[in-house]
C-alpha positions in Angstrom: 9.0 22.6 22.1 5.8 21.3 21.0 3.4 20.4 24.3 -0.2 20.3 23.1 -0.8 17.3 21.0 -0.9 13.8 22.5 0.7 10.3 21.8 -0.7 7.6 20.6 -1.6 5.3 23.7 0.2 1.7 24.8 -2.7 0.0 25.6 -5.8 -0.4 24.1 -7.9 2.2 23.6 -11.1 2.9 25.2 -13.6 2.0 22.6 -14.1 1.8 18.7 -16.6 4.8 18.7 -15.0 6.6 22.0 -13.2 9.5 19.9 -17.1 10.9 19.2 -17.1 11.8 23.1 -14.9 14.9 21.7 -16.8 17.4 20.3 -14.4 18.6 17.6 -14.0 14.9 16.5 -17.6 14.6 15.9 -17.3 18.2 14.0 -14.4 16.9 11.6 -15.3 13.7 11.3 -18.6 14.7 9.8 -17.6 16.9 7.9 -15.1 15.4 6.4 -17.4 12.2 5.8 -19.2 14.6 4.0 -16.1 15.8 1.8 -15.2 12.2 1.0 -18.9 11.1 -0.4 -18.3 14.5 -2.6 -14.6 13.7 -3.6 -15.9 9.8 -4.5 -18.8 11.3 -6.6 -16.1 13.4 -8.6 -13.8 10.4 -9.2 -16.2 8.0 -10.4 -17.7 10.7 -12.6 -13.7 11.5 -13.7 -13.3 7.7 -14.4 -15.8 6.9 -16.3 -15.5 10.5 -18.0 -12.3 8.7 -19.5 -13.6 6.0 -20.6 -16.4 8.2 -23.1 -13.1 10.6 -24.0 -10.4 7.9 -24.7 -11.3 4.8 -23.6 -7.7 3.3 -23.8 -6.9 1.3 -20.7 -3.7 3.4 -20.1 -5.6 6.8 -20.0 -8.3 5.8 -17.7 -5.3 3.9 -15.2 -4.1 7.7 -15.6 -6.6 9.2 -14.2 -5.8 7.4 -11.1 -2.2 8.3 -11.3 -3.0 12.1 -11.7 -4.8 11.8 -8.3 -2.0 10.1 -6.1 1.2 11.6 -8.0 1.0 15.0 -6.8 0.8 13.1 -3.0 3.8 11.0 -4.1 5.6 14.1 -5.1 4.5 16.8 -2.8 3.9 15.0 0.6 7.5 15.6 2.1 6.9 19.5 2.0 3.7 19.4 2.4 4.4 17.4 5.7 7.7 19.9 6.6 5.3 23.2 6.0 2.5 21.4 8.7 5.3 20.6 11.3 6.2 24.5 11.0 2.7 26.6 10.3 -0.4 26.7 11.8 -2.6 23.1 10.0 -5.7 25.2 10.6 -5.1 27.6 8.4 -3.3 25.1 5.9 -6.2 23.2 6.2 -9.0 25.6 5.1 -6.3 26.7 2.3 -6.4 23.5 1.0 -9.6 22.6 0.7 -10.5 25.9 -1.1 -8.5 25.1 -3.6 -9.5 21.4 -3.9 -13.2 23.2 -4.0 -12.5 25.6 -7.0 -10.5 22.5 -8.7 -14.3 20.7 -8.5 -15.4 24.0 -10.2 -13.5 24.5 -12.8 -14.1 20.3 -13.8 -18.0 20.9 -13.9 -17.4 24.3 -16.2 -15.0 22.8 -18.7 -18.1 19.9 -19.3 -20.6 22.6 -19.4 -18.9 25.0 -21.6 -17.8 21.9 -24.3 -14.1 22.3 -23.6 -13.8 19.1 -21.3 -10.5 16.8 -23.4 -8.5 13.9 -21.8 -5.6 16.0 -21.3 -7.8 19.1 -19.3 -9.4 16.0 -17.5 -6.1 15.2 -16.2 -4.4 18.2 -15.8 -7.6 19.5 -13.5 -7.2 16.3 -11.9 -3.7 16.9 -11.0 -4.2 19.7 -9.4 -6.5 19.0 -7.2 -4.4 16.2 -6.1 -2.1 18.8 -5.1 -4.8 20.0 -3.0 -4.8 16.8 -1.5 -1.6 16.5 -1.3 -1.1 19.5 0.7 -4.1 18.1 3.3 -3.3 14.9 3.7 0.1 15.1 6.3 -1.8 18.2 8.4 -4.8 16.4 8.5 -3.2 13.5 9.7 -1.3 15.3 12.3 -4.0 17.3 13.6 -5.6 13.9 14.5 -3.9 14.1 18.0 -5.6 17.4 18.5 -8.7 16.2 18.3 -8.8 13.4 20.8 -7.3 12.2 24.3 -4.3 9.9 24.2 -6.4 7.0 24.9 -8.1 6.9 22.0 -5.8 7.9 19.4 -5.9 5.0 18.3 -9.7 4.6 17.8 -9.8 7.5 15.9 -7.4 6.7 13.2 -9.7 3.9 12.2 -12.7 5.9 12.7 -11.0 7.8 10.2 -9.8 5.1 8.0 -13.9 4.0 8.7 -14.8 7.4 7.4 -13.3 7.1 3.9 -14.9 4.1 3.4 -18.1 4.6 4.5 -17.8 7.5 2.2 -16.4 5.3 -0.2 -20.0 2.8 -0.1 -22.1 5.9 -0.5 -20.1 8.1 -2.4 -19.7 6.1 -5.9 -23.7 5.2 -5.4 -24.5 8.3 -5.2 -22.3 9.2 -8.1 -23.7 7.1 -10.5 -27.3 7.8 -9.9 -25.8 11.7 -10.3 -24.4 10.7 -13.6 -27.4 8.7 -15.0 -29.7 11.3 -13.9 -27.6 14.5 -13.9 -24.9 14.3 -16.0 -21.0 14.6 -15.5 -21.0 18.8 -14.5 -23.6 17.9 -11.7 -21.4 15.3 -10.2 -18.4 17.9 -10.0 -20.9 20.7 -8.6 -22.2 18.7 -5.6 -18.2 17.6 -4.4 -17.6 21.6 -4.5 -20.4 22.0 -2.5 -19.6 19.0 -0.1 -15.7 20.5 0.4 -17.5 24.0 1.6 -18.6 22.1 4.4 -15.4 20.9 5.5 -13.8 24.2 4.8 -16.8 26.0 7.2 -15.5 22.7 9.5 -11.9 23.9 9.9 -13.1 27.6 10.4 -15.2 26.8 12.9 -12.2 24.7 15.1 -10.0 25.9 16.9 -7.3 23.5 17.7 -4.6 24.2 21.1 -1.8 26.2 20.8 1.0 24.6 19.8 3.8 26.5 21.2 7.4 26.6 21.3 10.6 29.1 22.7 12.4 28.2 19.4 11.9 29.7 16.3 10.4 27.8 13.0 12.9 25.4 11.0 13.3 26.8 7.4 11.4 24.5 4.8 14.7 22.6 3.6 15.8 21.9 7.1 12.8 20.6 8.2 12.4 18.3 4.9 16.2 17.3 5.9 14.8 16.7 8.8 12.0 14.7 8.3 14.3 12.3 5.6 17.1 11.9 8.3 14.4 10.9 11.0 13.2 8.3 8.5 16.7 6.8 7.1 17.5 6.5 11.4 13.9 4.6 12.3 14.0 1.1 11.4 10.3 0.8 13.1 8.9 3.7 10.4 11.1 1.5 7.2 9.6 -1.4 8.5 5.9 0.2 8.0 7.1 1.9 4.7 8.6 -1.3 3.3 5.3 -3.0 4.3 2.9 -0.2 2.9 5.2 0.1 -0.4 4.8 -4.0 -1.3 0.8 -4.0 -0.4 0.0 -0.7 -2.1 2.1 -1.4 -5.4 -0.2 -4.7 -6.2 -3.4 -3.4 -4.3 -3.3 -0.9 -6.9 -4.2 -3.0 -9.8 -7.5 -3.7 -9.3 -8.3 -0.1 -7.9 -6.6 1.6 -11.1 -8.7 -1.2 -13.8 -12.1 -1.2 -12.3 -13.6 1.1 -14.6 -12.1 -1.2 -17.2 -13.4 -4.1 -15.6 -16.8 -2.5 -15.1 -17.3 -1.9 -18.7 -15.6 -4.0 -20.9 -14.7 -6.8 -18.8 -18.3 -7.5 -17.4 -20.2 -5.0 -19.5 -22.0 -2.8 -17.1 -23.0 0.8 -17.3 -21.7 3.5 -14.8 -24.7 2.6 -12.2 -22.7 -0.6 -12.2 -19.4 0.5 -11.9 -21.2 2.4 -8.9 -22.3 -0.2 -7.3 -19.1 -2.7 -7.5 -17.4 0.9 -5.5 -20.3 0.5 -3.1 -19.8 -2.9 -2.9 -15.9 -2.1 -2.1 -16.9 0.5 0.6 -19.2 -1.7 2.2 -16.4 -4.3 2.9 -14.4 -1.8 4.2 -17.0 -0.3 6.5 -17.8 -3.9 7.7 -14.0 -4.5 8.2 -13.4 -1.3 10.3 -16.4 -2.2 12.5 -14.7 -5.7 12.8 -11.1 -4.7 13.3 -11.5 -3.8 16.9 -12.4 -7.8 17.8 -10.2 -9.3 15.2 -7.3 -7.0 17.2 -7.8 -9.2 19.9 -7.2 -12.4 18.1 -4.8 -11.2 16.0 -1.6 -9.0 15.9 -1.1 -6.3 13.2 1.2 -8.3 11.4 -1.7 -11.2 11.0 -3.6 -8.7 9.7 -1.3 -7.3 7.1 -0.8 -10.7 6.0 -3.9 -12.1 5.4 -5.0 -8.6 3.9 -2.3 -8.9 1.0 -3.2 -12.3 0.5 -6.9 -11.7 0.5 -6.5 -9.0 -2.0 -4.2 -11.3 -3.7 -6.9 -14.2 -4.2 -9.5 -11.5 -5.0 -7.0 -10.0 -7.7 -6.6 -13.2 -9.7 -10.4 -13.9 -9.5 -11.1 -11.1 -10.9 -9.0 -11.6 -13.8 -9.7 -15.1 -14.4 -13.5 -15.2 -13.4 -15.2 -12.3 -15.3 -18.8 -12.8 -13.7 -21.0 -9.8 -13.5 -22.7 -11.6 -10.3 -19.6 -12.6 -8.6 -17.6 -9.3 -9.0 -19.4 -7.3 -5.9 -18.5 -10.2 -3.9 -15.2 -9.9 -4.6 -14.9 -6.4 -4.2 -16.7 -6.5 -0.7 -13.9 -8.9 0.6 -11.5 -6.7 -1.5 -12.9 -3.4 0.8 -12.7 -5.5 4.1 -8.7 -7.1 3.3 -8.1 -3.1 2.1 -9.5 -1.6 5.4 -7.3 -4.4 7.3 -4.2 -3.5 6.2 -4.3 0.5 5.8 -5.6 0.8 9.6 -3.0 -1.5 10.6 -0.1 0.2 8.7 -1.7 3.7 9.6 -1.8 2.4 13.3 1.4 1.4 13.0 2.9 5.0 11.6 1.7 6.7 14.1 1.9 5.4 16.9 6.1 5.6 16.2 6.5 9.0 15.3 6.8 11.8 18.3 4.8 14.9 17.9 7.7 17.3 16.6 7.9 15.0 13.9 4.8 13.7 13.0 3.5 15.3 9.8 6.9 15.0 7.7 6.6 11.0 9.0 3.3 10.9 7.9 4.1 12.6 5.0 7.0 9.9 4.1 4.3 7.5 4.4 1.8 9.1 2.3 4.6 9.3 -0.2 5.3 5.4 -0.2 1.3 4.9 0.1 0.5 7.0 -3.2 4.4 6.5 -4.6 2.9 3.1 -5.0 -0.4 3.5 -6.6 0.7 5.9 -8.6 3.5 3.5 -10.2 1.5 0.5 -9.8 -1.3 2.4 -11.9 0.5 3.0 -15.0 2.5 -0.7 -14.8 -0.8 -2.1 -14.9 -2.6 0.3 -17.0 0.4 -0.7 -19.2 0.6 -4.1 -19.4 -3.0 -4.0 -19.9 -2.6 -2.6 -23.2 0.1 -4.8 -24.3 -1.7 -7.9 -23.0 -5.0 -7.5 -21.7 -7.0 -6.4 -18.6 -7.1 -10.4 -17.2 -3.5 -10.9 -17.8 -2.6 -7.6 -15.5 -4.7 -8.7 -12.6 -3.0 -12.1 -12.7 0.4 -10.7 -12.8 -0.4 -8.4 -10.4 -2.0 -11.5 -8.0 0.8 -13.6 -8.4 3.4 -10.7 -7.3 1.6 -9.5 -4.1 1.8 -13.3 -3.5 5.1 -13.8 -3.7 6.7 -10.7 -2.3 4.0 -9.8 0.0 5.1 -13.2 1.3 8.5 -12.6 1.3 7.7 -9.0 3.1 6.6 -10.5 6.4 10.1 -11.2 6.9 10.1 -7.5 8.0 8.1 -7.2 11.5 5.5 -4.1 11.9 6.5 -2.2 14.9 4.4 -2.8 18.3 4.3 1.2 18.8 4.5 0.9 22.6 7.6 3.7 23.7 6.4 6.5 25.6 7.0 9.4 22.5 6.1 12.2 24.9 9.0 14.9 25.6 10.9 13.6 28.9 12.9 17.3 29.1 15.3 15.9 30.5 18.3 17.4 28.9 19.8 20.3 31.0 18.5 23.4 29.8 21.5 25.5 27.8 22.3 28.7 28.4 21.8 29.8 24.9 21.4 33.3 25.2 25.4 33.3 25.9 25.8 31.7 22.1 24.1 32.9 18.6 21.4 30.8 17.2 23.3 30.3 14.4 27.1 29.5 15.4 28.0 25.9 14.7 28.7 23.4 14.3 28.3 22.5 17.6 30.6 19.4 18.9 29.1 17.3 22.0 31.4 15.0 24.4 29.9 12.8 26.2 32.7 11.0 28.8 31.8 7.6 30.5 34.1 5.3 32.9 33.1 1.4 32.6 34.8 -1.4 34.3 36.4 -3.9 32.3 33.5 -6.1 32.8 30.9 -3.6 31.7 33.3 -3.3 28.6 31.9 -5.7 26.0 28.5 -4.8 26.8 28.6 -1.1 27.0 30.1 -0.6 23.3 26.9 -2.3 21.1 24.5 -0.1 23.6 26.6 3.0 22.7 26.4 2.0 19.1 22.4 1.2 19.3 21.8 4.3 21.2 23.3 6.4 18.6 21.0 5.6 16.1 18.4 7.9 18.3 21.4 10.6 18.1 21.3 10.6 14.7 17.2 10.6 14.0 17.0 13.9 16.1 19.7 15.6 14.1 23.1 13.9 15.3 25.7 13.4 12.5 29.4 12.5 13.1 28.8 10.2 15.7 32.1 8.3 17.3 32.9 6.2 20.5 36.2 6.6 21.1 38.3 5.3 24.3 41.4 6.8 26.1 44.2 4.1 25.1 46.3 5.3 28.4 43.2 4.2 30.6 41.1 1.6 29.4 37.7 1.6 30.3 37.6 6.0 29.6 34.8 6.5 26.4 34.7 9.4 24.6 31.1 9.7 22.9 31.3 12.7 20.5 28.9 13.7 17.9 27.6 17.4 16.2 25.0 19.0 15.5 24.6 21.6 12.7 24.5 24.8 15.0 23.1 25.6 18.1 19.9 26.1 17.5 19.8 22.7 16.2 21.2 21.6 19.3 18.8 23.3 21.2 15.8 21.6 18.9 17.5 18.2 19.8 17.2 19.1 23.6 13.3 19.3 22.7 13.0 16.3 20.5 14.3 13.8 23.3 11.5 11.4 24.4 10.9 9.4 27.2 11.9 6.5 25.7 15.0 8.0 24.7 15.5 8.8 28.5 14.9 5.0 29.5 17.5 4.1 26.7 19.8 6.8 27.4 19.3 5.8 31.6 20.4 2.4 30.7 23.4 3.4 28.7 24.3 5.0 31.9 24.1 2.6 33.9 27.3 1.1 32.5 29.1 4.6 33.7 31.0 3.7 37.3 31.9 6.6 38.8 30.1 9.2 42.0 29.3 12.0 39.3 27.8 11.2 35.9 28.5 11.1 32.8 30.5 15.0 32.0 28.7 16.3 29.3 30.9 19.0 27.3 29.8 21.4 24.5 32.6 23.2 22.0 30.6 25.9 19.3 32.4 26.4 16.2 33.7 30.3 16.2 32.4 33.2 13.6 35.3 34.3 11.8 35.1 38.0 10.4 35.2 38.7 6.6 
């Protein structure tokens, strides 16, 4: 059982900047700032690449979609293989490879053989890179600071990008008017070396366990089942899917916009990503107080609707002086609403579980962009680039509206082990027999009756999340009152990984479910292991 990373804290944390106390925050964090400004300079310079190789609004959208598709598509295994390997070494993996992606971009330009298809292809794959980073980096978080400011650093983090975000595209267009496309991609190799010497240089606590690793499939199994039993994380994914799918309009256009919309050069299109970065950064630095007059949901809110307003203006107001302003308050609503839903996802998900949660997120997150870019992108070239940020306004409008319906989770169980389970004697029984069957016998009084069965019900949706299936409350018709909870698990190792994966909110829950039991001993627990039968 995992025992080395923290949880997310319950009340508020102890100041916006007070993850840089830890040493190994400050390390990442800078580094990684470092990356970001790098990886911005090679996306402009990939954008506007496009728009000299086939400046067809569908191709340049794709260049956005070749980014976040690999994360829509890989992020579940990528999030299973950091729950069950060591993220440090993942980590520096990773990033090597997203540093000889960079490489091989700026040779194809210098040696002539640079074509739309190369550019995306290259592009691709080093958003498999990314993909791959994204869920341990994510996870590692809780590694790096105390739980009482967990929550500070995820929007430090969040702060990060987009402080990158306003330097990063200003720096990449002064790059590209002064140095050309290849130097661009040369400096984000060099800026990725630094977070790879970053990761080398950490070294995270141990996280041990007396089980052995889950197998890749299980633990993606895993992960999905966890998912499909939280309705707190499907209330953040249903949330992050709605925002992201709109948001992703403007984001996947802007070079379009930039050039033929309001006619400026790629110094401009810089500075409109500056001016986008520089909301955000101003919105992170703001969230903290706005936290205290608002709740998350607020946020979410207005954020969609923000982005909403800025999305039709942008479409119907085509005014080169206007457009920064726009994207500022674009940066600012963006920042709002990804901390929030970031927040939000992890502050649910227990450590056992973290990455592959984070990783369902990250799927949702770039699941949307990606499919958001080439609607828009699309409809662009049918229409044209003011009709698709209309559309796309008057959607997050209307069903970002209708989304919040769906309440964000306040994040406030205790999601640290409680060990509470008996410990098995599981040396007595092969890791693999199974499936195992668990009875669970309860007596409640006839008053207690009504109540107790929608609590059994409820609690068995936590049965299920950590690996339950089968479930079944039955009672004894010869004496009424007598409940039978069964429910299996796969084997007995299984079993035994559901003895580490109960919480301490589980225990409160699972204490008050008790409570309807009337009798001088508990609740008798029984276990029956399927038998191995010879060939």
């Amino acid at each position: 059982m995992t025992t080395t990373q923290q949880q997310p804290a319950a009340t508020p944390s102890a100041g916006a900047f007070a993850p840089f106390r830890s040493r190994a925050f400050r390390v990442i964090w800078t580094a990684t700032l470092i990356s970001n400004i790098g990886m911005w300079m090679k996306d402009v310079a990939s954008g506007w690449l496009m728009t000299e190789l086939s400046p067809s609004p569908l191709m340049v959208a794709l260049v956005q979609a070749a980014l976040t598709l690999p994360i829509f598509l890989l992020a579940l295994p990528a999030g299973a293989v950091a729950d069950i390997v060591d993220r440090r070494r993942l980590l520096v993996a990773v990033q090597s490879l997203i540093a000889l992606v960079a490489v091989a971009l700026a040779l194809a330009v210098v040696a002539d053989v640079m074509a739309p298809w190369v550019l995306l292809a290259l592009t691709f794959l080093g958003g498999v890179g990314a993909a791959l980073a994204a869920p341990a980096f994510q996870a590692a978080v809780p590694d790096l600071v105390d739980k009482a400011t967990l929550r500070s650093a995820v929007a430090l983090n969040s702060m990060g990008i987009n402080v990158a975000r306003a330097i990063g595209p200003a720096l990449g267009g002064l790059v590209l008017a002064t140095a050309g496309v290849a130097a661009a991609y040369a400096l984000d190799a060099l800026s990725t070396l630094v977070v790879v010497a970053a990761f080398l240089w950490w070294r995270p606590p141990l996280r041990q366990t007396a089980l052995p690793p889950e197998s890749l499939g299980s633990a993606i199994a895993t992960g999905v089942r966890y998912a499909a039993a939280s309705p707190e994380l499907k209330a953040v994914l249903l949330r992050a899917g709605v925002f992201f799918l709109f948001a992703s309009a403007y984001w996947a256009l802007l070079p379009l916009i930039a050039r033929d919309q309001l006619g400026g050069g790629s110094t401009y299109y810089g500075f409109l990503l500056t001016a986008l970065g520089a909301g955000a950064v101003t919105g992170a630095l703001s969230l903290p107080h706005l936290a205290k007059r608002a709740s998350p949901d607020v946020l979410v809110t207005v954020g969609t609707l923000l982005t909403a307003s800025v999305t039709a203006v942008l479409g119907l107001v085509p005014n080169k002086a206007l457009a920064p302003i726009l994207l500022f308050l674009a940066g600012a609503a963006w920042i709002a609403v990804l901390t929030n839903l970031n927040v939000a996802a992890q502050s649910i998900l227990p450590n056992w579980v973290r990455a592959r949660g984070l990783a369902i997120y990250l799927t949702v997150f770039y699941g949307a962009m990606t499919l958001g870019s080439a609607i828009w992108g699309q409809i662009a070239s049918m229409l044209s680039l003011s009709a698709a940020l209309v559309i796309a306004a008057a959607c997050a409008t209307v069903i970002g509206g209708i989304a919040t319906l769906v309440r964000l989770p306040k994040g406030e169980a205790d999601l640290t082990p409680s060990l509470h389970w008996p410990e098995l004697a599981h040396s007595a029984v092969e890791d693999h027999r199974g499936p195992v069957l668990i009875e669970i016998t309860y007596t409640v009084p006839a008053e207690l009756r009504d109540a107790f069965i929608p609590a059994a019900v409820a609690f068995s949706r936590r049965r299920r999340r950590d690996g339950a299936f089968g479930w079944r409350l039955l009672e004894d018709p010869n004496e009424p009152g007598r409940f039978l909870e069964v429910f299996f698990a796969a084997s007995w190792l299984e079993h035994l990984r559901q003895h580490s994966r109960v919480t301490k909110s589980d225990a409160e829950a699972q204490a008050a479910l008790a409570g309807f039991h009337r009798s001088a001993t508990p609740p008798e627990v029984r276990h029956w292991v399927g038998m191995s039968h010879p060939h």
